[in-house]
C-alpha positions in Angstrom: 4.6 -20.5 19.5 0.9 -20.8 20.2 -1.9 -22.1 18.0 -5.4 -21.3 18.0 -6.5 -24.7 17.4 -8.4 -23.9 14.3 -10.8 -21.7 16.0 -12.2 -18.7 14.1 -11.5 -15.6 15.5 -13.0 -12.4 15.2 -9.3 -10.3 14.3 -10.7 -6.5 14.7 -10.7 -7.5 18.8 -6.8 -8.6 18.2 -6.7 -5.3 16.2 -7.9 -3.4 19.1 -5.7 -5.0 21.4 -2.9 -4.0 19.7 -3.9 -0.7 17.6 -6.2 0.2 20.0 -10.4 0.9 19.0 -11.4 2.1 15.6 -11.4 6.3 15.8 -8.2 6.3 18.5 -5.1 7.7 17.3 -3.2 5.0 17.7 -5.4 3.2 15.4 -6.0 6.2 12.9 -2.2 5.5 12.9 -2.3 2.0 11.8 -4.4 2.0 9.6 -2.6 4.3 7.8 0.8 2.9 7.8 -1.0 -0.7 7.0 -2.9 1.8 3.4 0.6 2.7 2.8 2.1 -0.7 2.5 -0.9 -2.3 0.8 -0.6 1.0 -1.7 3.3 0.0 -1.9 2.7 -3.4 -2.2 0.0 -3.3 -5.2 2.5 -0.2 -7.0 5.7 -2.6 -6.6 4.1 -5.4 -8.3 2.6 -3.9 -10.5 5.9 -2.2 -12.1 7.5 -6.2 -11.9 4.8 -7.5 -14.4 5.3 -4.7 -16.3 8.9 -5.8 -16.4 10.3 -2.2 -15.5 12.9 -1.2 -13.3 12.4 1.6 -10.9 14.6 3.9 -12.8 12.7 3.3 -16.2 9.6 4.0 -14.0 10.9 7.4 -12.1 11.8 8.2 -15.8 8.3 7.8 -17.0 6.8 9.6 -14.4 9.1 12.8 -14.0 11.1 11.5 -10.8 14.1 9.8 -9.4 14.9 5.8 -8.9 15.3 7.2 -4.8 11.3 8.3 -4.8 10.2 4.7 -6.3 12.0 3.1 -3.7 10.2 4.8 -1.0 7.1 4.4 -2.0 7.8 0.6 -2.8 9.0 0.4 0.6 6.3 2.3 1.9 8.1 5.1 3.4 6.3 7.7 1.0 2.7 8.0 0.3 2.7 9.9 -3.4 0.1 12.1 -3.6 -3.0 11.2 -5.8 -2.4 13.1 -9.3 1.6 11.4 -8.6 0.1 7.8 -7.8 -2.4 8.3 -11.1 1.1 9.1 -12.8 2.5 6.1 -11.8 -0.7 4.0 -12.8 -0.9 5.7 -15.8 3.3 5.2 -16.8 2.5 1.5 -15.9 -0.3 1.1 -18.4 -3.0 0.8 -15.9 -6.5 2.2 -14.9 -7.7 2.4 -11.9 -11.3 1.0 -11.0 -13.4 1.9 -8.2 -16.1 -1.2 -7.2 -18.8 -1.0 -4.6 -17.6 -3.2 -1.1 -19.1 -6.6 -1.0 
């Protein structure tokens, strides 16, 4: 395994190594798939501190345990009005802040 020795590096050039440049489609690509997971990610947590399973969730929200699981895994995107479902069946809001 290598080490960087502590230095800072600047990760968008590692990006661009390995996605390729920002506006490619091999990036366009990545970027997606990495929204998709993130997306997955924040959804799957938030259903564990809202203590439901996935079933009681697909129940909430008109679907099927199979559809939670894909998007928790991050092989579905839902579509917006579907994702405000889910927030919505999870007792959540969503909150859109400026970028620091």
């Amino acid at each position: 395994m290598e080490t960087n020795n502590h230095k800072i590096v600047d990760y968008s050039a590692v990006l661009n190594v390995q996605y390729g440049a920002p506006g490619t489609p091999e990036r366009a690509k990545f970027d997606e798939e990495a929204y998709a997971f993130y997306t997955s990610q924040i959804l799957l947590d938030a259903r564990k501190n809202a203590r439901l399973t996935q079933e009681e969730l697909a129940k909430r929200i008109g679907a099927n345990k199979s559809y939670i699981s894909r998007i928790e895994k991050g092989l579905t995107v839902p579509s917006v009005a579907t994702f405000y479902r889910i927030v919505n069946a999870l007792g959540l809001t969503v909150e859109l802040t400026p970028a620091i």
